[in-house]
N, C-alpha and C positions, 0 to 999 in steps of 0.2 A: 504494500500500500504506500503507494507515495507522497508525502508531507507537498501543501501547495506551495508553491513558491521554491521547492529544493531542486536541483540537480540529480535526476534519478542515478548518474550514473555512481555519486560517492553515496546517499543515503535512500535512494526509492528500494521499497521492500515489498514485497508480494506475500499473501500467506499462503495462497498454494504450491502444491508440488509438481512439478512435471512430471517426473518419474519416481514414484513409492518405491520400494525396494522390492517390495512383493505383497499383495494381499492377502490378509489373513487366509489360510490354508493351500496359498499357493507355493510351490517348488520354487527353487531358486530356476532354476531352467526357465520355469513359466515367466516369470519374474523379467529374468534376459530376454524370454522371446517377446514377452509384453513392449520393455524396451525397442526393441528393434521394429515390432510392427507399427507404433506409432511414432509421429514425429514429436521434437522438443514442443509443450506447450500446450497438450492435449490433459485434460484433468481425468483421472482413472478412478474408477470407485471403488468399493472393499471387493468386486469378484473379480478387479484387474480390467475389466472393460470400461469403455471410454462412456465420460458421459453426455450426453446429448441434451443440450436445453432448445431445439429448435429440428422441425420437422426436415426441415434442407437440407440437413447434418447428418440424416439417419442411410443414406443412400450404400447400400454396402459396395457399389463401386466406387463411391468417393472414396471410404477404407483402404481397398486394395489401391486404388492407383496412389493414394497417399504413403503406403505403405512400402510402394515399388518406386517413388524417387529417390534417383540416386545423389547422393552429395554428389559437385564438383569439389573439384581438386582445389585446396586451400580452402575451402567453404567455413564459417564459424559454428558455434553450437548456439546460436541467438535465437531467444524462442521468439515467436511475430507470429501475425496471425495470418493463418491462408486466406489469402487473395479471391475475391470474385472471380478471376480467371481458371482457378483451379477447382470450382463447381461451390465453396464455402462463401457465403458472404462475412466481411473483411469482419463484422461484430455479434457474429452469430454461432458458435460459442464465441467469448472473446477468448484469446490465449490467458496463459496466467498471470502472466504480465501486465495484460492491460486490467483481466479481473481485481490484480491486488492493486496496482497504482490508483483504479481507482476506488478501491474500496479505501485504502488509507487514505485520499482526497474527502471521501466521505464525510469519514469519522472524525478528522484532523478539524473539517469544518462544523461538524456538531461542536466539538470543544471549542474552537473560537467563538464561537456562537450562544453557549452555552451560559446561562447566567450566571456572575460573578455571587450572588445570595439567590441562590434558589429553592422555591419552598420545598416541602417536604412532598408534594404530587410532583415535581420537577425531578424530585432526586429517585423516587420510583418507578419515575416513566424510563431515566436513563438503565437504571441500575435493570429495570425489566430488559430494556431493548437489546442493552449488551448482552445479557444469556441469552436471548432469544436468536440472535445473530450467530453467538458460539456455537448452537446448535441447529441453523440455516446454514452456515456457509456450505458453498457445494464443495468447498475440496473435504472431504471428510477424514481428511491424517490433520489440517489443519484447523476444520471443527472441533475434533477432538483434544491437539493440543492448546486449542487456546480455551476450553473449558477449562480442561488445567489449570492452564494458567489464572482463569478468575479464581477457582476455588484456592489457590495457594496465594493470589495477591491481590483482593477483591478490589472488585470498581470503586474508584472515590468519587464520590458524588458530591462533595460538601460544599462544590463551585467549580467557580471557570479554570483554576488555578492549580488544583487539587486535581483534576479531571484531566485538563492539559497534561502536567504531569506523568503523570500515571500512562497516559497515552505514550508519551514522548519516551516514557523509559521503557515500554516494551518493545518501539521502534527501535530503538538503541540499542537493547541487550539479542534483536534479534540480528543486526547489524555488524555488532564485537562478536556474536559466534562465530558469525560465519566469515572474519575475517573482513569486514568493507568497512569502509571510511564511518564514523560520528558525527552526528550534525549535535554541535556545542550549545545545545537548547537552553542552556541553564545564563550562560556568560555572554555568547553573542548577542542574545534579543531580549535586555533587561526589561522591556516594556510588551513584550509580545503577550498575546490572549492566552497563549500554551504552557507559559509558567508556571510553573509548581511551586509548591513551598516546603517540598522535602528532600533531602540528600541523597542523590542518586547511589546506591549499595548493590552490591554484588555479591548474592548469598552465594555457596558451594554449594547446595543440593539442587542438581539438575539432573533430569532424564536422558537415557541415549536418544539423539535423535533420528525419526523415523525417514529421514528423505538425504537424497543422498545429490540433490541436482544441489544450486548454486541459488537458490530461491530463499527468500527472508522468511522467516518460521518465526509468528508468536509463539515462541517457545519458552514456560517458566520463567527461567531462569540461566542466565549463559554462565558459560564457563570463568573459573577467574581466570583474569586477566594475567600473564607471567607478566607484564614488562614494569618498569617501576611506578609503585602507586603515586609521583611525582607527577608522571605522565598520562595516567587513566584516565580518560574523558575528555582530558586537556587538548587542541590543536595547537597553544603555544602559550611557554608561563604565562602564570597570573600572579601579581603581588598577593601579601596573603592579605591587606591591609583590603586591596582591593574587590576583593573576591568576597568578603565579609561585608563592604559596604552594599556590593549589589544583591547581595541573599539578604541583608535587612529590605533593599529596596521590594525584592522582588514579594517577601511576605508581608507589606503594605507600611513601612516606615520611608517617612519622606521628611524627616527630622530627628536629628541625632541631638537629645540635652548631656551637658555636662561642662567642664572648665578642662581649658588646655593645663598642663604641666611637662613637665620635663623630658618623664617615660610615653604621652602621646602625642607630640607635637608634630615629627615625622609622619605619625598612623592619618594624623589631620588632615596631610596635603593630600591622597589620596581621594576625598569627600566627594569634591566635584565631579569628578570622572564616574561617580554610580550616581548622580544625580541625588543627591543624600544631602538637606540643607544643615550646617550648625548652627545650635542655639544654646550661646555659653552664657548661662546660669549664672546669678552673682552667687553662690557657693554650692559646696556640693550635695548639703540637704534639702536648697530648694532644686535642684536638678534633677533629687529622686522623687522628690514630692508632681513635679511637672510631667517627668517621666507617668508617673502614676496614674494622674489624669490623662494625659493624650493615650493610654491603654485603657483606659475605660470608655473612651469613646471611639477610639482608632480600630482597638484587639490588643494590637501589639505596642511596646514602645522599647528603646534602648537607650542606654543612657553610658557615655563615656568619660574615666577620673584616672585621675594616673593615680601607679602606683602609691600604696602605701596611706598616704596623708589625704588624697584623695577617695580613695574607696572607703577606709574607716570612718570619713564626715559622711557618706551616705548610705551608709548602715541600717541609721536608722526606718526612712524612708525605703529602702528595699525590703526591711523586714517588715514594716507596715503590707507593703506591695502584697509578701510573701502570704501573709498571715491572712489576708481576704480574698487570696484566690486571684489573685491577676495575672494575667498571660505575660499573665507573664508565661443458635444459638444453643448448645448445649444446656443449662438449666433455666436460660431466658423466658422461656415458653411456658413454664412452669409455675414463673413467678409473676408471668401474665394472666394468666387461668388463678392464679389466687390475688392476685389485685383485684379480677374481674367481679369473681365471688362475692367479695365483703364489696363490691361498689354496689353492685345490685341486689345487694341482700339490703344497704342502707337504706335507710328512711328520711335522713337528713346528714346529705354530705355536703362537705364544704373543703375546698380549694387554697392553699397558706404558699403563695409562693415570695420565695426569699433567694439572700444574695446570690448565692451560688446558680441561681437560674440565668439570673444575665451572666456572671461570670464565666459559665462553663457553657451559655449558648444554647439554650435548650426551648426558648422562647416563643420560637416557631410551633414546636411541639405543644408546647405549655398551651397557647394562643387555640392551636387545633383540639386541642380536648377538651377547651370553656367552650367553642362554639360547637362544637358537637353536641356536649353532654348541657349545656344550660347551666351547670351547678355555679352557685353560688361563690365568688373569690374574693378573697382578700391577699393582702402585704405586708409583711413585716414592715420595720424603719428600713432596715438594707436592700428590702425590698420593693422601696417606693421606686415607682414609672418603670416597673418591669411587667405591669400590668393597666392597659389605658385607660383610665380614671372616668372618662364617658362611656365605659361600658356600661350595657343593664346591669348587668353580673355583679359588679364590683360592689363592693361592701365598704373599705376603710382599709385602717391599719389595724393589726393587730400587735398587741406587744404587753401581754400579760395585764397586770393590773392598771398599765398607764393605758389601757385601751378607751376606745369611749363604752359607754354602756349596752349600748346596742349593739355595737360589734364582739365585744368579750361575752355577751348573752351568745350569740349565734354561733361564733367558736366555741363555745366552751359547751355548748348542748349540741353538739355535730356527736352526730352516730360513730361517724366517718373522717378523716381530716385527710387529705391528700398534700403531704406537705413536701413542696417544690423546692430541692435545694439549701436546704435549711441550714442556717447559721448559728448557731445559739451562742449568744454573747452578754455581756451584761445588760450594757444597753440596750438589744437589738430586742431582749427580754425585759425590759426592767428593773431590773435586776432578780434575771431565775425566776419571776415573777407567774409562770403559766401555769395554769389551773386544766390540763389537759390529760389524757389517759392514752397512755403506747397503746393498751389494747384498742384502741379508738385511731389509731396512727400509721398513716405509712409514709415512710421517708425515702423520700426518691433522693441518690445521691450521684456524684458525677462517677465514683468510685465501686459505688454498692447499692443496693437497697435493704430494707428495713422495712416488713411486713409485720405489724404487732412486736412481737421479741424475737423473731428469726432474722437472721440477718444472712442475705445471699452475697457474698464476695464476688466484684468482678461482674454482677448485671447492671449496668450502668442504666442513668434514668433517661436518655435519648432513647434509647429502644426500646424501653420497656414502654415510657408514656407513647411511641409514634404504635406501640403493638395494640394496648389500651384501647386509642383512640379506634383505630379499624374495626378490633372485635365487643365495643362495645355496644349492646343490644339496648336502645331507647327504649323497645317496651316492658325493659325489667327496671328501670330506672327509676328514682323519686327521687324529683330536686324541689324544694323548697325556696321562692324566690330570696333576692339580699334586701337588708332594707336597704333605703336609699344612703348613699352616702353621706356625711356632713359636708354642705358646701355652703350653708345658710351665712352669713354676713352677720357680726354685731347687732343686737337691741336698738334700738335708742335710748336706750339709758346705758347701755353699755359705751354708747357714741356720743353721750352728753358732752363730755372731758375732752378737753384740746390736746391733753398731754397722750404721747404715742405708748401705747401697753401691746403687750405679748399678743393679749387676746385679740386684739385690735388687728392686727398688723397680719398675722399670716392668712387667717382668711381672704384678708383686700390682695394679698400676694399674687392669690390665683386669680385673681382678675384683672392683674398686671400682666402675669406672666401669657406669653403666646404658642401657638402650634411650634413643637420643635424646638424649642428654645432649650440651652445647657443651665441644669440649676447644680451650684456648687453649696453645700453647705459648712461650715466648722462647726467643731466639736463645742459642745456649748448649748448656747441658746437654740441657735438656727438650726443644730441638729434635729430638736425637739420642736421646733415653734413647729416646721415644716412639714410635721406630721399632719396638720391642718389647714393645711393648704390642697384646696383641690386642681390638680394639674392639667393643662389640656392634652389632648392628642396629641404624641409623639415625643414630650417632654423627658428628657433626661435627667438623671438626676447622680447627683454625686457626692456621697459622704463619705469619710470614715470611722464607721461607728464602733468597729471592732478594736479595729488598734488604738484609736482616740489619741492622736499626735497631735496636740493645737498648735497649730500653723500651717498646717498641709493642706490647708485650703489652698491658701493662696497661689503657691505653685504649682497645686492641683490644677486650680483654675487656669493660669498663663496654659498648662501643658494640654489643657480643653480644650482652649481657644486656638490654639496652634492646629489641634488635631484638624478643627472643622473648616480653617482655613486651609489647610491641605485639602483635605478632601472635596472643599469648594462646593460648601454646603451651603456658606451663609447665614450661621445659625448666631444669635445672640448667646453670651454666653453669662452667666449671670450670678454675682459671688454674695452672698452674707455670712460676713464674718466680726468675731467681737473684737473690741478693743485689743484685748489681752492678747488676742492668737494672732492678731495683726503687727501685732509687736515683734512679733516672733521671725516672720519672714517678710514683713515689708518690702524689703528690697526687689523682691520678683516684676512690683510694678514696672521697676526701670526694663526688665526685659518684656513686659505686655506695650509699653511705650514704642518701646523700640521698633518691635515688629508689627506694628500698627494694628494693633488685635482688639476685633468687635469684645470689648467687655466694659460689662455695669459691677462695679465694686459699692456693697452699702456697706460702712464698717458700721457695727451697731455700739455706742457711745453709751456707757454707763458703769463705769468708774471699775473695772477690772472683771476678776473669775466669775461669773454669775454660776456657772456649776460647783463650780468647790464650795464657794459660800451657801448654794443648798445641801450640800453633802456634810460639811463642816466648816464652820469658822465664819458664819454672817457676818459679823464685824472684826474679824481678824484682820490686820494689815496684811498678813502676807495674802493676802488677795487683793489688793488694792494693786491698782497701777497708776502709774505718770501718765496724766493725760497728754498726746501730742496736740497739737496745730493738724489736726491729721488732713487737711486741704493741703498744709503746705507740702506735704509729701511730694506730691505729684510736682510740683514746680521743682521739688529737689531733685528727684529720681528723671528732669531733662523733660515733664511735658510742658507744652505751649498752649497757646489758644486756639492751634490748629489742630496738634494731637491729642490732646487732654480735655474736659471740661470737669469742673466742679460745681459740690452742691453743699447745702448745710440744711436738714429738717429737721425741725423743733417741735412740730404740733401737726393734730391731723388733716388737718385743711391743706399744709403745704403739701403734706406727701399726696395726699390727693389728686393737687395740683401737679404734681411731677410725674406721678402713675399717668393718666390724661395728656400731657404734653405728648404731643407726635415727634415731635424733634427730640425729645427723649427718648422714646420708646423706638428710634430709627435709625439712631446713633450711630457710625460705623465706626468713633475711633473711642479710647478710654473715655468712662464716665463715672468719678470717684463721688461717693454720696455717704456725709458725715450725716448717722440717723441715731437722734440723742434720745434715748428712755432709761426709765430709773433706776433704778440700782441695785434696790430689793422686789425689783419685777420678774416672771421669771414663766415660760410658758407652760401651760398645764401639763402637759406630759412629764413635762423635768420635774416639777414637783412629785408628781405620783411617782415618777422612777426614783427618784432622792430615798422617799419615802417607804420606798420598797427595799431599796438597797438598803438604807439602815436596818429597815426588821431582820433581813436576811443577816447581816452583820450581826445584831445583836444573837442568831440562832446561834452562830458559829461562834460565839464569844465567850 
């Protein structure tokens, strides 16, 4: 099958064979005489006779006189197709040549073609077509070895890239068998539709092959390669600097964070050449923290520190990274048939999905078994806008005792919990706060699942929900609808007061905030106000609740805002953050300045830790901080009145007024907003959680 756009002569591969060796229970003699009665190019089927796709073909004098020409003298063994002259018309069989050139033309063009995020009906229809195909093709030595070949290195379906791939290395390893040139799929065509994003490998276990002509075989697996693994794959060095920028490029990094030093300076100059932008960080924890964000909205991200002094400042932030999961069937069947059971035996199930569902991508899936089955969902905190908040379905948040009334009522009297991914963290709990029963519980994990108290190692929750969703029977089903969500706005008596409160504030949020927009939250206030905040369609959302690093917003956010401008999305990106955590990593601004990046920063103003001070110490000092001039930041950290704008709101009329402005809400370059509220105010969830985590402390005490 020949790649569009190649040179057949160093890379076009064909799967059939001209000549078998022999068909199953034929002689080696038979085998010779089969050889010699037909010419190169003729496709033979398992009784050694030729096969015929067209009535023209069938003429047994055509045979013999085909049979009876003689070579001239010097003649090649090129297989081609006989000619209209000689009673065959020129595409009627085609030879096997032109069968596999263009069957690889084909298929080369489904994967360019192929969507880069394709749902899960997309990734069925391919994953069907290619066995379907394994077992149509008409050369049947090549049918059969490229079924093989699926069962030992199955189709990837996960996209364009993943697909390409996969394609391009069976082209390749059936190319190194048999000796003919490599087309350098990986390093030549860093932008091509066919990239993959996995390291081309060449395992040892391979089968003898069955064909013995000069024709390309999806075959398993090729032989290893003797010559130096220097040179495997290679047509001509590669730096090594080089060669790592374009495999970041080509698994979807188009921004390298981190700070030159000593030991990467050299690695640096290489950047340009894989089309790979820098963006050096003022130090190396806000570079992990930036890092962090642009993999939460990118997938992926990388981030480079030299040696030593450099990597141990970003420790910290990489372990955050580590610890919430960022990119950073034999008993499956099994444990679908008992998913199915207790779903339709329940009476009232309900839906919990959490972090680890956007992390590990399972979304798609998650998405196809709300709208199939109707049941009822909710979110953890880690699990906000991993579920679209205008759905029917949708409930709230859930999170133990800090929940609202109504939604801890319908979780906590579920038959059934389908829980998505699950996190369990202090916060993300309330602290350990859930009122919930395993035998009531199943945990879909990215690793495992968790049926009640059994736990199956190694059925990951991708299969298991995409198996779910198919064999789930509606008419054994009972969904009970959600209530509606809280998206209700303040009283007016709640709204009397000028002065801006918790309560106040994040409900009006979501009726700022727009379709698609990046919300960054800090650990803090705005981790918790946001739980009450209802999001529109398509909203992002970005915390770290688990690790709780106060500051990592901030370079969370620059490293958001970077992503979306890469990917040329055009998304607002949109940070709250306190006093206190702003202190921490201020500096980032200068690099969202710099790189002229859509974001609205509100830093919330009220006199230092507002978490610690409900956990311990309301009028401790050591929770106090130095108030800044926090306007003047921006003028310091290099913006202008071209790149910058600033604000200051004291009372609710102004922010109102600011919410409402179009030239606000349209903003394309930084927009810093000093948003002043009290001291000892503190949003309802964080109270209950405070309140939760003390009992709990006091058990263990």
């Amino acid at each position: 099958m020949a790649q569009p756009g190649r040179d057949d002569n160093t890379s076009g591969v064909t799967l059939t064979d001209t000549n078998p060796t022999a068909a199953p229970g034929a002689t080696a003699a038979g085998a010779d005489e089969a050889k010699a009665k037909y010419p190169k190019g003729i496709v033979l089927g398992p009784d050694g006779k030729p096969l015929i796709s067209c009535r023209t073909c069938t003429s047994s004098t055509f045979w013999a006189s085909m049979g009876k020409t003689p070579k001239t003298k010097g003649s090649t063994a090129t297989a081609t197709a006989p000619s209209a002259t000689n009673g065959l018309p020129a595409d009627c069989p085609p030879d096997v040549e032109r069968l596999g050139n263009s069957t690889w033309t084909l298929l080369h063009s489904i994967a360019a073609t192929y969507p880069e995020n394709p749902s899960p009906a997309q990734k069925d229809d391919l994953r069907g077509f290619m066995r379907t195909f394994s077992r149509l093709y008409p050369c049947w030595v090549c049918a059969e070895d490229f079924q093989s070949y699926i069962k030992k290195d199955e189709v990837r379906v996960e996209g364009r890239q993943e697909f390409g791939n996969w394609l391009c290395m069976a082209h390749n390893e059936v190319n190194r068998k048999l000796g003919k040139k490599e087309f350098d799929y990986i390093l030549k065509f860093p932008t091509s539709a066919l990239l993959g994003s996995h390291i081309v490998k060449h395992p040892a276990t391979l089968p003898v092959p069955r064909h013995t002509s000069d024709q390309n075989l999806p075959v398993p697996h090729p032989e290893p390669a003797m010559a130096s693994i220097r040179e495997q794959g290679l047509e001509e060095p590669i730096e090594v600097a080089t060669y790592l920028y374009k495999r970041l490029y080509e698994i979807g990094v188009r921004s390298l964070h981190g700070l030159p030093g000593d030991y990467n300076l050299v690695a640096l100059d290489y950047l340009p050449k894989a089309g790979v932008k820098w963006v050096g960080s003022v130090n190396e924890l806000n570079a992990g923290y930036a890092a962090d964000g642009y993999a939460r909205v990118k997938g992926v991200s990388a981030i480079m520190t030299t040696f030593g002094v450099g990597e141990l400042s970003a420790i910290n932030a990489l372990a955050g990274a580590y610890s919430e999961h960022i990119p950073v069937v034999h008993i499956e069947d099994y444990v679908v048939d008992v998913v199915l059971k207790y779903l339709h035996a329940a009476k009232k199930p309900v839906m919990l999905v959490d972090a680890c569902a956007i992390r590990h991508r399972v979304l798609d899936e998650t998405h196809a078994l709300l709208e199939k089955s109707g049941i009822p969902v909710f979110v953890t905190p880690m699990g906000k806008s991993a579920i679209n908040e205008t759905h029917s379905n949708y409930g709230g948040v859930y999170a133990g005792e800090a929940s609202r009334p109504e939604v801890k009522e319908k979780i906590e009297s579920a038959d059934l919990i389908l829980s998505i991914g699950t996190l369990k963290s202090d916060f993300n709990t309330a602290g350990f706060s859930y009122r919930t029963s395993q035998l009531n519980t199943i945990d879909f994990h990215s690793t495992h699942t968790v049926v009640r108290y059994s736990e199956y190692p190694g059925v990951k929750m991708r299969g298991v929900l995409r198996k779910v969703t198919e064999k789930l029977d509606l008419s054994k089903l009972s969904v009970i609808p959600s209530p509606d969500a809280p998206v209700a706005l303040p009283t007016k008596e709640e709204d009397s007061s000028q002065t801006i409160t918790q309560a106040w504030l994040w409900p009006r949020v979501g009726h700022f905030l727009r379709k698609n927009d990046i919300v960054v939250t800090e650990t803090g206030t705005a981790n918790f106000g946001i739980w009450d905040t209802a999001f529109p369609s398509g909203v992002t959302a970005l915390s770290q609740v688990l690790w709780g690093s106060i500051g990592w917003s901030v370079g969370a956010c620059q490293g958001a805002a970077l992503a979306s401008k890469d990917a040329q999305t055009d998304r607002r990106t949109i940070l709250f953050v306190g006093d206190g955590s702003f202190q921490l990593t201020a500096q980032e601004v200068t690099t969202m300045i710099r790189h002229q990046l859509r974001v609205t920063i509100f830093v919330i103003c009220n006199d230092g830790y507002t978490i610690e001070r409900f956990i311990h110490g309301m009028d401790a000092g050591y929770n106090d901080v130095v108030q800044w001039k926090y306007q003047d930041t921006v003028t310091v950290f290099g913006g202008t009145d071209k790149t910058a704008k600033k604000f200051q709101v004291r009372t609710k009329e102004e922010l109102d007024k600011l919410f409402k402005d179009e030239s606000f809400n349209n903003a394309k370059e930084v927009q810093f907003v000093e948003l002043y509220m009290e001291k000892k105010d503190a949003p309802r969830a964080l109270v209950m959680t405070a309140e939760a985590s003390a009992k709990t402390n006091a058990k263990d005490s």
